[in-house]
mmCIF file of the N, C-alpha and C atoms, coordinates in Angstrom:
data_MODEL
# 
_entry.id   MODEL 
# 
loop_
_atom_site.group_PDB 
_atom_site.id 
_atom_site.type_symbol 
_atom_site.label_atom_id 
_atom_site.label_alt_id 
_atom_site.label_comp_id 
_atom_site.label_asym_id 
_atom_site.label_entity_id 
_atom_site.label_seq_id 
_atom_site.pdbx_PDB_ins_code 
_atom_site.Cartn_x 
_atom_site.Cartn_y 
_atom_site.Cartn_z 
_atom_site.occupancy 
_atom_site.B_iso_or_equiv 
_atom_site.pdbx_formal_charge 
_atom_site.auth_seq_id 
_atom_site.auth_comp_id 
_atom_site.auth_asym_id 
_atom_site.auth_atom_id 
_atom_site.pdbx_PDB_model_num 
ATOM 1   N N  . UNK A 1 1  ? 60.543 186.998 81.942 1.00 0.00 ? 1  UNK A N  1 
ATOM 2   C CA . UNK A 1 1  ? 60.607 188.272 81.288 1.00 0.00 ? 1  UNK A CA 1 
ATOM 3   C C  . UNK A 1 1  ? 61.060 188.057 79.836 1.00 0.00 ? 1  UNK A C  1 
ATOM 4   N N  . UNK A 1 2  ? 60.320 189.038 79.289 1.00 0.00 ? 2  UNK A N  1 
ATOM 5   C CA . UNK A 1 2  ? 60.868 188.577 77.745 1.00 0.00 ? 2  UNK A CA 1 
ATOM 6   C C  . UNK A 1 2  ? 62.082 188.943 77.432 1.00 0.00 ? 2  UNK A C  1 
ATOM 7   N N  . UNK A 1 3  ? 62.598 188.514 76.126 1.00 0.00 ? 3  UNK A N  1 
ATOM 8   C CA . UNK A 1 3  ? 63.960 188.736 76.171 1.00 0.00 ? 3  UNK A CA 1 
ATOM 9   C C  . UNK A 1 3  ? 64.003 190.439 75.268 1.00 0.00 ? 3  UNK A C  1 
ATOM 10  N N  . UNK A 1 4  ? 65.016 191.697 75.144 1.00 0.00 ? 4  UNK A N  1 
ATOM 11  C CA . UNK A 1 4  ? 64.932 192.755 75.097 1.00 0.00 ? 4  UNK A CA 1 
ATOM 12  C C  . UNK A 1 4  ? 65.001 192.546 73.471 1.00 0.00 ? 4  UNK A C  1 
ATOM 13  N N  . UNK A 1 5  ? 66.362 191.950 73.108 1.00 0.00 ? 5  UNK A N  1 
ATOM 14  C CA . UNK A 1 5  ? 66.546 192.083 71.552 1.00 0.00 ? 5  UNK A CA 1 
ATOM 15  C C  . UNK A 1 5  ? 65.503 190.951 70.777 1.00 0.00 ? 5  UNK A C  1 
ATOM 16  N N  . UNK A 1 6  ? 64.826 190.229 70.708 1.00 0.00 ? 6  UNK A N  1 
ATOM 17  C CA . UNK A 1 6  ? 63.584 189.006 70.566 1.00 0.00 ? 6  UNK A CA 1 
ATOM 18  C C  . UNK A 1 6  ? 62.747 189.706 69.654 1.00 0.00 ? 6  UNK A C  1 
ATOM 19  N N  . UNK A 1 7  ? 62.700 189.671 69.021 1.00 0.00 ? 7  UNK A N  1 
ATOM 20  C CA . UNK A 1 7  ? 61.438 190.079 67.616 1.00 0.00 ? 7  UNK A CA 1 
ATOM 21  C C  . UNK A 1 7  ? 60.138 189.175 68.432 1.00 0.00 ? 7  UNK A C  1 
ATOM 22  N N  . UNK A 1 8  ? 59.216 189.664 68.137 1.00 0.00 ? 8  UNK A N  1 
ATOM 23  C CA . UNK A 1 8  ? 57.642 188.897 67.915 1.00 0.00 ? 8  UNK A CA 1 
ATOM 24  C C  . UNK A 1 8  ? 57.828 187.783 66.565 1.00 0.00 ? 8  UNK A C  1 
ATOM 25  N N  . UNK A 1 9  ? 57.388 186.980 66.314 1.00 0.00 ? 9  UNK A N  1 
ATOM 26  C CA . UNK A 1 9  ? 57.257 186.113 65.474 1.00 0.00 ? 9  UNK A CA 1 
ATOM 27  C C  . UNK A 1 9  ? 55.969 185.112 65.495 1.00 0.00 ? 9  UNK A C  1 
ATOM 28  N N  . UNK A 1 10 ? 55.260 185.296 64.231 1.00 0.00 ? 10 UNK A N  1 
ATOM 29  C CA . UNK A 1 10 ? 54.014 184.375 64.052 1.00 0.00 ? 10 UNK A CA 1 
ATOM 30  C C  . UNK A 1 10 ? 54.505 182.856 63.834 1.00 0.00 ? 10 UNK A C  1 
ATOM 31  N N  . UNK A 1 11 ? 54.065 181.976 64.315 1.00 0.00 ? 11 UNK A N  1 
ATOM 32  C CA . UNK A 1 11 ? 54.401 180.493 64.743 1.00 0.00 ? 11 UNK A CA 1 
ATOM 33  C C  . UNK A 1 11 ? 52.776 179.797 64.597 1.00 0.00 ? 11 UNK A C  1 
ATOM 34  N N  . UNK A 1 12 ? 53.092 178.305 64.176 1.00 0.00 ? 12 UNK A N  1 
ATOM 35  C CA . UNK A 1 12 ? 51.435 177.853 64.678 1.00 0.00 ? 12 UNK A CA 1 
ATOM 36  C C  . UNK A 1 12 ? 51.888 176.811 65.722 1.00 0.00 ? 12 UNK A C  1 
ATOM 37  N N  . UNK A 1 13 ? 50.876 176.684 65.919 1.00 0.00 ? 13 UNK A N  1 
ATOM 38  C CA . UNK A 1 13 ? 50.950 175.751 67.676 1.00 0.00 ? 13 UNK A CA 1 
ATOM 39  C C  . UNK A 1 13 ? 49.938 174.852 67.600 1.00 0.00 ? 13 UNK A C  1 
ATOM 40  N N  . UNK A 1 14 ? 50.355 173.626 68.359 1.00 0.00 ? 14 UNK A N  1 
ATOM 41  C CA . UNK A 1 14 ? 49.028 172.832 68.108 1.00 0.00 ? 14 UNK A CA 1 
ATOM 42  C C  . UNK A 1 14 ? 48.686 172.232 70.000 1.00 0.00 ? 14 UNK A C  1 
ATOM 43  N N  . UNK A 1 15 ? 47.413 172.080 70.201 1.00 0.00 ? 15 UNK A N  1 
ATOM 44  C CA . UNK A 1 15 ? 46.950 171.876 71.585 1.00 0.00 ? 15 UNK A CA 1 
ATOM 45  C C  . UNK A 1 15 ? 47.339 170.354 71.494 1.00 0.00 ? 15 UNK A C  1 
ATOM 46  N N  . UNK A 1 16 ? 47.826 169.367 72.798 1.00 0.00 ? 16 UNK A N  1 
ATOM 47  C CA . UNK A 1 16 ? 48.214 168.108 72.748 1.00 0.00 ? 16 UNK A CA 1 
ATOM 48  C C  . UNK A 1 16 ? 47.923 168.297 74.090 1.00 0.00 ? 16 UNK A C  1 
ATOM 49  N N  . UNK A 1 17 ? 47.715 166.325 74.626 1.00 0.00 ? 17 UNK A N  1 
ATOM 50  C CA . UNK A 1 17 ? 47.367 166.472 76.097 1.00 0.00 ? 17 UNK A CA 1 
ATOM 51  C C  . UNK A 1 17 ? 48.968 165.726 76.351 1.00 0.00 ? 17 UNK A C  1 
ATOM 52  N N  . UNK A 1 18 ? 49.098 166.310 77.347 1.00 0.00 ? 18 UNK A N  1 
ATOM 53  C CA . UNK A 1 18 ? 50.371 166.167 78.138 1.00 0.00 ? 18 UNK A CA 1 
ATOM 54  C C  . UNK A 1 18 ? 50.442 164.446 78.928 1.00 0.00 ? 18 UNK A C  1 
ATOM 55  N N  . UNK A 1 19 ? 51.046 163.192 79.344 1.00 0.00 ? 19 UNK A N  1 
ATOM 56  C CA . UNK A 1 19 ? 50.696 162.455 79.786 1.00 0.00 ? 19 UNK A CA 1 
ATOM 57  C C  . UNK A 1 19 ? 51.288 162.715 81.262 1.00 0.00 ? 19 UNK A C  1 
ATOM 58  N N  . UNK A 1 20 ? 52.579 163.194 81.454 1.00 0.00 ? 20 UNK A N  1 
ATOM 59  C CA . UNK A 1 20 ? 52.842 163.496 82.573 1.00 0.00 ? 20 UNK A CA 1 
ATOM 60  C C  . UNK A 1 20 ? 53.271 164.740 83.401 1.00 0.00 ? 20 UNK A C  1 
ATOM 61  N N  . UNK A 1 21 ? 52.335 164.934 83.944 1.00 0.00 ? 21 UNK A N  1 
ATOM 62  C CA . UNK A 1 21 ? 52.266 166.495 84.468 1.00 0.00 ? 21 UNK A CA 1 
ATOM 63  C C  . UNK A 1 21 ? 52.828 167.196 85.544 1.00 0.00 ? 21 UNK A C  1 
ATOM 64  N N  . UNK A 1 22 ? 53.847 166.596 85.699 1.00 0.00 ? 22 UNK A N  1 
ATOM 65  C CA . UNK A 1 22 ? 54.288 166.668 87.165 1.00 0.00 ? 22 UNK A CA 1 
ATOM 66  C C  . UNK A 1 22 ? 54.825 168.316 86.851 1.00 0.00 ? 22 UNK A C  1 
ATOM 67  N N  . UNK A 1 23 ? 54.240 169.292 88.265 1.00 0.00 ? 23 UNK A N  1 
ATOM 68  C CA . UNK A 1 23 ? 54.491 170.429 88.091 1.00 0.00 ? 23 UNK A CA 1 
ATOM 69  C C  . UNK A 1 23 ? 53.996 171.567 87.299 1.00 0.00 ? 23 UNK A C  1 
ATOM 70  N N  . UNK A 1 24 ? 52.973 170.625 85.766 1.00 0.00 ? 24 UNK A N  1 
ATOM 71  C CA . UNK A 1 24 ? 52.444 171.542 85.379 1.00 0.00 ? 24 UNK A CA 1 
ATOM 72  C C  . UNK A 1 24 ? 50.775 171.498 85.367 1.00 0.00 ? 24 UNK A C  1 
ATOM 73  N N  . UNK A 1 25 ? 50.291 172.652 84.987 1.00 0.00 ? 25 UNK A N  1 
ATOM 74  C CA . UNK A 1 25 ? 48.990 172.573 85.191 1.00 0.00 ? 25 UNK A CA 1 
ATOM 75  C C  . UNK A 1 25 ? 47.924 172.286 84.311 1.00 0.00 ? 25 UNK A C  1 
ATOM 76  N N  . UNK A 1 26 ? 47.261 170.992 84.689 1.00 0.00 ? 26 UNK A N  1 
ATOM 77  C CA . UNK A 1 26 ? 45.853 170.718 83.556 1.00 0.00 ? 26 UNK A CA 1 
ATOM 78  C C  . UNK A 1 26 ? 47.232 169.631 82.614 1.00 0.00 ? 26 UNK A C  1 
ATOM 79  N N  . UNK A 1 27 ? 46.179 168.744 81.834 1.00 0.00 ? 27 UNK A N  1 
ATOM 80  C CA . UNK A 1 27 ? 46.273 167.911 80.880 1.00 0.00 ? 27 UNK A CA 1 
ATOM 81  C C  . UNK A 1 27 ? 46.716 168.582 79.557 1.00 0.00 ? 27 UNK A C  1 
ATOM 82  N N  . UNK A 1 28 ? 45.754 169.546 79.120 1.00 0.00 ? 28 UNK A N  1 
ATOM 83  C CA . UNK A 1 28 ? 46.232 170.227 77.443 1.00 0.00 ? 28 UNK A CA 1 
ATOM 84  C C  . UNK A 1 28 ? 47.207 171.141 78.076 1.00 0.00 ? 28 UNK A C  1 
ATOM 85  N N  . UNK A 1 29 ? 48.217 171.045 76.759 1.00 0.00 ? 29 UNK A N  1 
ATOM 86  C CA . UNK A 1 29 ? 49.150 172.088 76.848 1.00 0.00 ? 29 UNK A CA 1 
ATOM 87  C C  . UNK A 1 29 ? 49.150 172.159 74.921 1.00 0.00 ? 29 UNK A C  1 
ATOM 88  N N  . UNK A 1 30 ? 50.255 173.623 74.758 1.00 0.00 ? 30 UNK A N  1 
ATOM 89  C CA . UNK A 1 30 ? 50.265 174.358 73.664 1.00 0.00 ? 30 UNK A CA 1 
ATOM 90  C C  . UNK A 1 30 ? 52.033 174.163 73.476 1.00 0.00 ? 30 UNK A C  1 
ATOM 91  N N  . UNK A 1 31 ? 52.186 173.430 71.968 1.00 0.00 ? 31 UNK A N  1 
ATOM 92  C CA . UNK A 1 31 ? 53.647 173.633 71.674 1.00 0.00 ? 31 UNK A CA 1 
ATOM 93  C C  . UNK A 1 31 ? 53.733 174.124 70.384 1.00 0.00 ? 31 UNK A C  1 
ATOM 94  N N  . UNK A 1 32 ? 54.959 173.994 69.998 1.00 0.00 ? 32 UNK A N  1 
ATOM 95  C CA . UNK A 1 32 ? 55.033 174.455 68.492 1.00 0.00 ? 32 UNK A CA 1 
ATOM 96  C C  . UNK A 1 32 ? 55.094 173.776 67.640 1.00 0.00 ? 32 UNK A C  1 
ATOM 97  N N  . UNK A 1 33 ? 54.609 173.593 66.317 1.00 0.00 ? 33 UNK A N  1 
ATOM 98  C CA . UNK A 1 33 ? 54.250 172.263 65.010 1.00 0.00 ? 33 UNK A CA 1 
ATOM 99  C C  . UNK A 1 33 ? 55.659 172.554 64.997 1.00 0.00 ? 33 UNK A C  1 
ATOM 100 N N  . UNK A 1 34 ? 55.989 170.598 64.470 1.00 0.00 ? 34 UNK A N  1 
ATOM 101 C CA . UNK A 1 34 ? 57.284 170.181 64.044 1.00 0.00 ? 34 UNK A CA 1 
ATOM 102 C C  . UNK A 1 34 ? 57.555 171.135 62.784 1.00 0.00 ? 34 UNK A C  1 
ATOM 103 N N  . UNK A 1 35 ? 58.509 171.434 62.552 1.00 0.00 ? 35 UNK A N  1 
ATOM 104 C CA . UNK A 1 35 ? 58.599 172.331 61.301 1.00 0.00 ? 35 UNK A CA 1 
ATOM 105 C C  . UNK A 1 35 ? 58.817 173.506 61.345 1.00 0.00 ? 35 UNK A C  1 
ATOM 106 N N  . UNK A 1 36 ? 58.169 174.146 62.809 1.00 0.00 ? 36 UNK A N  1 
ATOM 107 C CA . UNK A 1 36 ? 58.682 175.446 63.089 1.00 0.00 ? 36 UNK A CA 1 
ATOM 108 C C  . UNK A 1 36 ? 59.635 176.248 63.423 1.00 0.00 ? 36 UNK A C  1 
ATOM 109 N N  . UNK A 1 37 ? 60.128 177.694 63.279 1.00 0.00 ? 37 UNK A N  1 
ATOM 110 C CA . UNK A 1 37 ? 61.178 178.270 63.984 1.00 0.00 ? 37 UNK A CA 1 
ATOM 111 C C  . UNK A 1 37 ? 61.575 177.347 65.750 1.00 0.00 ? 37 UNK A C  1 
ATOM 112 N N  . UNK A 1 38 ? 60.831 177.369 66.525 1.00 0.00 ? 38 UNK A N  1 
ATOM 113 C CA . UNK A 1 38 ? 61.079 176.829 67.775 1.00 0.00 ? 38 UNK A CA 1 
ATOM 114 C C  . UNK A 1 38 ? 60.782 175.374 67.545 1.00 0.00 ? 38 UNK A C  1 
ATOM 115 N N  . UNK A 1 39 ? 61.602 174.433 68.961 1.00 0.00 ? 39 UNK A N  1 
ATOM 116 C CA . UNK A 1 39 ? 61.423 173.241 68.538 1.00 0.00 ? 39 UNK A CA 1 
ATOM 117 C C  . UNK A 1 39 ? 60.150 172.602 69.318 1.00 0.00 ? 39 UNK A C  1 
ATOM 118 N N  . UNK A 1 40 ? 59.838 171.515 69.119 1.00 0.00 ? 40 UNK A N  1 
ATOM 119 C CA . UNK A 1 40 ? 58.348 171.186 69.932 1.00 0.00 ? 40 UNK A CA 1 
ATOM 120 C C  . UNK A 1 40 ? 58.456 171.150 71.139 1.00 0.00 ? 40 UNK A C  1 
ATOM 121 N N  . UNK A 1 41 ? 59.668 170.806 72.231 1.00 0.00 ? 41 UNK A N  1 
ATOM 122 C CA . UNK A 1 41 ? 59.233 170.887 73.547 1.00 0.00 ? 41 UNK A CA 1 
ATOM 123 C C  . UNK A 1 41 ? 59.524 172.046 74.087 1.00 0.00 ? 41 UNK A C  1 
ATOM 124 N N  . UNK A 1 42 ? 59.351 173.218 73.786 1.00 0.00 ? 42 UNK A N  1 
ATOM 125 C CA . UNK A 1 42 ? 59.021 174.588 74.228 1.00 0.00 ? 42 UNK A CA 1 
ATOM 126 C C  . UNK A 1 42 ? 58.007 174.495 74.854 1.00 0.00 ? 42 UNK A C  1 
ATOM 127 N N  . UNK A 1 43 ? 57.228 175.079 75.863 1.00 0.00 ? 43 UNK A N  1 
ATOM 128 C CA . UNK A 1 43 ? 56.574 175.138 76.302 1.00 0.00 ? 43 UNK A CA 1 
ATOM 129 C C  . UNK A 1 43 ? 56.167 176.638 75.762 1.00 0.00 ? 43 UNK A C  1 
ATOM 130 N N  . UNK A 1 44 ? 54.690 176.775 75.462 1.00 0.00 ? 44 UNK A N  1 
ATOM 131 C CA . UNK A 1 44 ? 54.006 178.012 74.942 1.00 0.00 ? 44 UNK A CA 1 
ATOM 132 C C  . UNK A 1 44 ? 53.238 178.302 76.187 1.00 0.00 ? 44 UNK A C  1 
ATOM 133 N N  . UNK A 1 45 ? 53.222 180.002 76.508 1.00 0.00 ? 45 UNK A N  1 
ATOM 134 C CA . UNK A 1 45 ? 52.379 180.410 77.291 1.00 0.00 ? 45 UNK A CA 1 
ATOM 135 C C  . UNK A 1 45 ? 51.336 180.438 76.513 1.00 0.00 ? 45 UNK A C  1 
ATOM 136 N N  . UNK A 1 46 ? 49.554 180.791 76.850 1.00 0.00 ? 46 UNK A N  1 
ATOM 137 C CA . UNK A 1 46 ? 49.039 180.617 75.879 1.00 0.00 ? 46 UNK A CA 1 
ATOM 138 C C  . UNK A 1 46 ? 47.748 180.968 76.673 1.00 0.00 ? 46 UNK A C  1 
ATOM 139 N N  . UNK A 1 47 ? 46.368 181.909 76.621 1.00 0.00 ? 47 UNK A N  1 
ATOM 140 C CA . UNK A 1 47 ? 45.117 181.960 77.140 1.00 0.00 ? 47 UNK A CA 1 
ATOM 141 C C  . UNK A 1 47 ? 44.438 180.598 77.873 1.00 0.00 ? 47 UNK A C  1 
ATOM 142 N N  . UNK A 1 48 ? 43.820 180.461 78.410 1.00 0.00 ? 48 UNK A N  1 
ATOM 143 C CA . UNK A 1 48 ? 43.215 179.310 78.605 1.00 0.00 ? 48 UNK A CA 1 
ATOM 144 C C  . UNK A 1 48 ? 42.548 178.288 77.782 1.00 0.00 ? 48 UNK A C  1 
ATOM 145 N N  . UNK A 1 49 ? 41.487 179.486 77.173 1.00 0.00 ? 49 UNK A N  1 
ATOM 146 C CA . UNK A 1 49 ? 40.125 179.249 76.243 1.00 0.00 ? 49 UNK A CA 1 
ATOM 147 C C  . UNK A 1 49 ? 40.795 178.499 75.064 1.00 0.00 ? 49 UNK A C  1 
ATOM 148 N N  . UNK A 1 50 ? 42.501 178.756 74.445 1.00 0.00 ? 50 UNK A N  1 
ATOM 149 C CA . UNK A 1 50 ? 43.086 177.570 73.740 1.00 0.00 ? 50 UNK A CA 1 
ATOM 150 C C  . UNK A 1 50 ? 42.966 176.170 74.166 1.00 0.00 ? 50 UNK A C  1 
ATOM 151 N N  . UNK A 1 51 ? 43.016 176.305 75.967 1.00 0.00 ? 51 UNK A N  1 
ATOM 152 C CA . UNK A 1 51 ? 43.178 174.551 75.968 1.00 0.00 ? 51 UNK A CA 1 
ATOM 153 C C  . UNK A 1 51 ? 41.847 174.014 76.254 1.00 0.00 ? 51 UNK A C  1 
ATOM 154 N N  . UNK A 1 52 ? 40.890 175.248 75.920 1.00 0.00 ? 52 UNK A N  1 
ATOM 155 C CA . UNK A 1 52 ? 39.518 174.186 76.625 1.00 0.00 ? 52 UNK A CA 1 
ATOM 156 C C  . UNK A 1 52 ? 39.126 172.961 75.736 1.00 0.00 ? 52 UNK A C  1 
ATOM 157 N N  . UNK A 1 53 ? 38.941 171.779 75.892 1.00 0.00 ? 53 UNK A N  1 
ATOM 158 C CA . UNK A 1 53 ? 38.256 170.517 74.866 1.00 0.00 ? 53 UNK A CA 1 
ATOM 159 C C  . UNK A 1 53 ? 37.421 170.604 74.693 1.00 0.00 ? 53 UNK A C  1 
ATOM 160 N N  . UNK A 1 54 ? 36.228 171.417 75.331 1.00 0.00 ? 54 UNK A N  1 
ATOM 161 C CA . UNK A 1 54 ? 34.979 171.475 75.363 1.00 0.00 ? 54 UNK A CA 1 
ATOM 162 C C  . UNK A 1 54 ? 34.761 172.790 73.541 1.00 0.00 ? 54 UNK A C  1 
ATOM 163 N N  . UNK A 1 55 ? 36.051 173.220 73.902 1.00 0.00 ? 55 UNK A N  1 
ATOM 164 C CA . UNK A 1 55 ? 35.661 174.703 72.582 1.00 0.00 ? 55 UNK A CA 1 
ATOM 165 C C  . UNK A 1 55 ? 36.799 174.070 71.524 1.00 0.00 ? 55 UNK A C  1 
ATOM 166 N N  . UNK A 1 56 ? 37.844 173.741 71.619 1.00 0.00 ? 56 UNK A N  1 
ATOM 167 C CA . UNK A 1 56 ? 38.656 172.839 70.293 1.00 0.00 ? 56 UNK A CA 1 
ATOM 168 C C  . UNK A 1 56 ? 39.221 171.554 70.672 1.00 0.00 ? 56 UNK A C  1 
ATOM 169 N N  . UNK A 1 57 ? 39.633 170.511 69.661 1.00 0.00 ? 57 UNK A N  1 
ATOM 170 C CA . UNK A 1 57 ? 39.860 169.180 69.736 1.00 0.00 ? 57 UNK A CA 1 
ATOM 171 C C  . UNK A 1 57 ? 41.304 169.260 69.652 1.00 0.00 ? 57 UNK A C  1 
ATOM 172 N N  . UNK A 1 58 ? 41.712 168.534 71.184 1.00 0.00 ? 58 UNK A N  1 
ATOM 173 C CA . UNK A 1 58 ? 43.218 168.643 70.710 1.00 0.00 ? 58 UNK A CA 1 
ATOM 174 C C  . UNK A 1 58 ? 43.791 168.124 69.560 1.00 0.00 ? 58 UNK A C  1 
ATOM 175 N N  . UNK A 1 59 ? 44.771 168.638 69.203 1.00 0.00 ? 59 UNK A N  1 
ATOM 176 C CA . UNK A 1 59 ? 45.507 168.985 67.941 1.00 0.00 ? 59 UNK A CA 1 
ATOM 177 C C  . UNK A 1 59 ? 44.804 170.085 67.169 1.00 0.00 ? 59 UNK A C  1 
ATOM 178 N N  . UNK A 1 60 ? 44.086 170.881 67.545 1.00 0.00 ? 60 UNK A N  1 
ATOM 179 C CA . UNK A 1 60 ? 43.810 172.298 66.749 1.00 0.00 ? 60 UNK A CA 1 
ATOM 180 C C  . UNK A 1 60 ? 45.242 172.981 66.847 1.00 0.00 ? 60 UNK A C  1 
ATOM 181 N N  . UNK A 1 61 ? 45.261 173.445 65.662 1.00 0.00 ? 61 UNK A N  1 
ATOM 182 C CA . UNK A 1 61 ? 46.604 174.256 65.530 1.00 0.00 ? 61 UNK A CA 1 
ATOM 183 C C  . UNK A 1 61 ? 46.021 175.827 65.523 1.00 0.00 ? 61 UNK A C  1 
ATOM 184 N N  . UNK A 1 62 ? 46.417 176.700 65.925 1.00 0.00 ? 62 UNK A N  1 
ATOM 185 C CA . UNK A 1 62 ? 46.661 177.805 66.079 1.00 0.00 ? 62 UNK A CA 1 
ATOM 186 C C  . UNK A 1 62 ? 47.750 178.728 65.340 1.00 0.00 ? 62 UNK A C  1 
ATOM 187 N N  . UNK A 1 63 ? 47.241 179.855 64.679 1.00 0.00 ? 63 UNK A N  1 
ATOM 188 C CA . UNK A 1 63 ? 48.532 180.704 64.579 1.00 0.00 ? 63 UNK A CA 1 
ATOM 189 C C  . UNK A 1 63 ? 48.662 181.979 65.778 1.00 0.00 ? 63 UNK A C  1 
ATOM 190 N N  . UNK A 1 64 ? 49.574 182.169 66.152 1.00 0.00 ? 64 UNK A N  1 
ATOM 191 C CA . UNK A 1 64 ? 50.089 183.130 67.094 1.00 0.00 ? 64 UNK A CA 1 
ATOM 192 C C  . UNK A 1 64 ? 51.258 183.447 66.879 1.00 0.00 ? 64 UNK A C  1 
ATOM 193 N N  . UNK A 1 65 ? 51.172 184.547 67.750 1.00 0.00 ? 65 UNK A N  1 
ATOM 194 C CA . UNK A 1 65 ? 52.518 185.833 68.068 1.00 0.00 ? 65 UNK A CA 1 
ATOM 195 C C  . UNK A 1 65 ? 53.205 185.781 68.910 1.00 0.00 ? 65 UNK A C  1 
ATOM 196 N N  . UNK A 1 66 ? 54.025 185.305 68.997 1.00 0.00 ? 66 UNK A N  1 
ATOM 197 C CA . UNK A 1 66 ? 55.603 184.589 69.693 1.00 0.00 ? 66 UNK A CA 1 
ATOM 198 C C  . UNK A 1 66 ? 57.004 185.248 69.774 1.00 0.00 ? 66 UNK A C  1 
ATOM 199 N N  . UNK A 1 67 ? 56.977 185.349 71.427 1.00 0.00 ? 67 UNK A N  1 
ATOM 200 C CA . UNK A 1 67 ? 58.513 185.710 71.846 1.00 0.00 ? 67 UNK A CA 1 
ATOM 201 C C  . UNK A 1 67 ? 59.082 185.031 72.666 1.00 0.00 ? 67 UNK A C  1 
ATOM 202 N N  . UNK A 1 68 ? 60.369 184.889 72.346 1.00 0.00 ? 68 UNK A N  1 
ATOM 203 C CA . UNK A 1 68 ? 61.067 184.295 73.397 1.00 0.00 ? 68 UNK A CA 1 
ATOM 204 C C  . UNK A 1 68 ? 61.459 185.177 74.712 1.00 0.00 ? 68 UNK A C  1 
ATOM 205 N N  . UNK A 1 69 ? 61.507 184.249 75.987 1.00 0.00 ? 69 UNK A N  1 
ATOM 206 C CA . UNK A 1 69 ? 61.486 185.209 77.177 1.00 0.00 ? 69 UNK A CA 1 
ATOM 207 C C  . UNK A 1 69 ? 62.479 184.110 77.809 1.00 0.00 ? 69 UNK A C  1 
ATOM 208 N N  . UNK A 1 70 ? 62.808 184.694 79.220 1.00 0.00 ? 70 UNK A N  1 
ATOM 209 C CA . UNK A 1 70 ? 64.248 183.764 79.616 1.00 0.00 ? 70 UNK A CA 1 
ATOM 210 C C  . UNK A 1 70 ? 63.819 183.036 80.550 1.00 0.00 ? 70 UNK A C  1 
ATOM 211 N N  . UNK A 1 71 ? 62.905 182.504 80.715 1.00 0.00 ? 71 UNK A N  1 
ATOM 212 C CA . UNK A 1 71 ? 62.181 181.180 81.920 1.00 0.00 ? 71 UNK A CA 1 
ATOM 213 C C  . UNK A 1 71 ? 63.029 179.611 81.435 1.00 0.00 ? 71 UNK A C  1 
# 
């Protein structure tokens, strides 16, 4: 659940393949570029169609709209 007082915040994100997946799902995952408000091993929720390889090359960066939630 997201968190109540949490602003939205635009962030860019870049797609990376994960090497060990234990627990999570699929190879690409979505974090946040070094440099950003959040630190890189956040885990980003994120559409699918971001992690497809077939439609971008991992390391496409993305900008998106970002909240923190309490998972």
């Amino acid at each position: 659940m997201a968190k109540v007082n949490e602003p939205y915040r635009y962030i860019v994100v870049e797609s990376y393949e994960k090497q060990a997946t234990s627990g999570l799902h699929g190879a690409v995952h979505i974090r946040p570029v070094a440099g950003e408000l959040y630190p890189t091993y956040l885990r980003v929720e994120c559409p699918r169609e971001m992690r497809d390889t077939r439609r971008y090359k991992l390391g496409t960066k993305f900008r998106i709209k970002v909240k923190l939630t309490d998972r």
